[in-house]
C-alpha positions as CSV (number, residue, x, y, z in Angstrom):
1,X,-13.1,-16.1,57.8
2,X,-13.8,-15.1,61.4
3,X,-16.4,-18.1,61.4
4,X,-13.8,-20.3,59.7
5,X,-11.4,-19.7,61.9
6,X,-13.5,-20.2,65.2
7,X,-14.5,-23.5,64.0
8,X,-10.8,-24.8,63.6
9,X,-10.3,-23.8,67.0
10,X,-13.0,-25.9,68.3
11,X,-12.4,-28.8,66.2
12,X,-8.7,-29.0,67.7
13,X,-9.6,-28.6,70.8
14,X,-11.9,-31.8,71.0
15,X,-11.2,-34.9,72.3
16,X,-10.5,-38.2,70.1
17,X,-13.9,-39.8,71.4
18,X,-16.0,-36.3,70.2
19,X,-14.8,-36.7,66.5
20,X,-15.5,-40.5,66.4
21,X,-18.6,-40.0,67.8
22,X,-19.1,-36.7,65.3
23,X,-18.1,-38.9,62.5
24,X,-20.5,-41.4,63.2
25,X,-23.0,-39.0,63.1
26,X,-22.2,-37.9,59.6
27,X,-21.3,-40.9,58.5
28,X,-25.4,-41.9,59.7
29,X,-26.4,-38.8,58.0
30,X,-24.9,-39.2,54.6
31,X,-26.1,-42.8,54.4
32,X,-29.7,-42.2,55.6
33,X,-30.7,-39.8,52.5
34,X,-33.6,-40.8,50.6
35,X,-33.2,-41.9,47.0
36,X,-33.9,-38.3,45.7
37,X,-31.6,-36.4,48.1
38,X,-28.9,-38.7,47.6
39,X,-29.0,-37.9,44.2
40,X,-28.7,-34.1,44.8
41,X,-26.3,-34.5,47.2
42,X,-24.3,-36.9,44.6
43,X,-24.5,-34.3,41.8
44,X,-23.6,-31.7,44.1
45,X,-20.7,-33.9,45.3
46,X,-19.5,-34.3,41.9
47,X,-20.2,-30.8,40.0
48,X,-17.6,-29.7,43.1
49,X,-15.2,-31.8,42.4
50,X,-15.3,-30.6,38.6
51,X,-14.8,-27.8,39.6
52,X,-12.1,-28.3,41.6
53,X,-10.1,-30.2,38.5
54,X,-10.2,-27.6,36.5
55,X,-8.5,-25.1,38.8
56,X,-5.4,-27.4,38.7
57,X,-2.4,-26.9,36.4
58,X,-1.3,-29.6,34.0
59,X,1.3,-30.5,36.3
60,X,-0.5,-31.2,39.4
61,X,-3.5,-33.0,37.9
62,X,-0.8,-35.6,35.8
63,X,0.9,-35.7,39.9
64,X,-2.7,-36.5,41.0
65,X,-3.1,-39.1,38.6
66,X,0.2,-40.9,39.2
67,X,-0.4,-41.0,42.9
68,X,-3.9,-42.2,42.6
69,X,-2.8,-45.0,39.5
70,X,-0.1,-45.7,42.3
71,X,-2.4,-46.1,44.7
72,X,-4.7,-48.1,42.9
73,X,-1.3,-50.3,41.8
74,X,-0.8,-51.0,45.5
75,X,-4.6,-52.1,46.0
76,X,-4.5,-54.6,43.2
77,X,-1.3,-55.7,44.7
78,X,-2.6,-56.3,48.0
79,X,-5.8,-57.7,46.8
80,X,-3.8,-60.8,44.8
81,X,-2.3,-61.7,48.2
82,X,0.6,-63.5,48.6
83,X,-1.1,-66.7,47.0
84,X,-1.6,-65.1,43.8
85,X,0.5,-64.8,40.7
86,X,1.5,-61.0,41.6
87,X,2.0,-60.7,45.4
88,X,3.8,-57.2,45.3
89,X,7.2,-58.7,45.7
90,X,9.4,-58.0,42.6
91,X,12.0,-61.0,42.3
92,X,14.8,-59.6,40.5
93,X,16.0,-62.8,37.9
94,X,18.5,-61.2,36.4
95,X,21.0,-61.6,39.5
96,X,24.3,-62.3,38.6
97,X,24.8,-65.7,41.1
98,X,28.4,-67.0,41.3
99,X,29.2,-71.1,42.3
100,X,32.0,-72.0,43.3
């Protein structure tokens, strides 16, 4: 906890530039694994996030899942583009329009 706590501390206290440059390193890391350790690292990944499910009620893994099918919802949208048959922009034709 001690340990935990210390490394908060330093993580707050460095500068924008630091955790780019830190990211970039990890993000080099993860991507430079070998076929093999990729693997391990993927099943390791994945056995964690398992287990991370299964600690959730019923009602915060169906909340999970409706914000990430509403996130993938949006995606879709944003892929078609406003060209497409679906650009995210509901038209509402069932206005009422008086002419006079």
């Amino acid at each position: 906890e001690l340990y935990n706590s210390k490394r908060r501390e330093q993580y707050h206290r460095q500068s924008e530039l630091s955790r780019k440059k830190r990211r970039e390193r990890e993000r080099m890391r993860y991507h430079s694994l070998d076929f093999d350790n990729a693997k391990d690292r993927n099943k390791r990944r994945a056995s964690l996030e398992r287990e991370r499910y299964k600690k959730l009620s019923q009602i915060e893994l169906a909340a999970r899942n409706a914000k990430r099918r509403e996130r993938a919802s949006l995606l879709r949208k944003e892929k078609k583009g406003p060209n497409g048959n679906d650009s995210g922009q509901d038209m509402d034709m069932d206005m009422d329009v008086d002419v006079d």
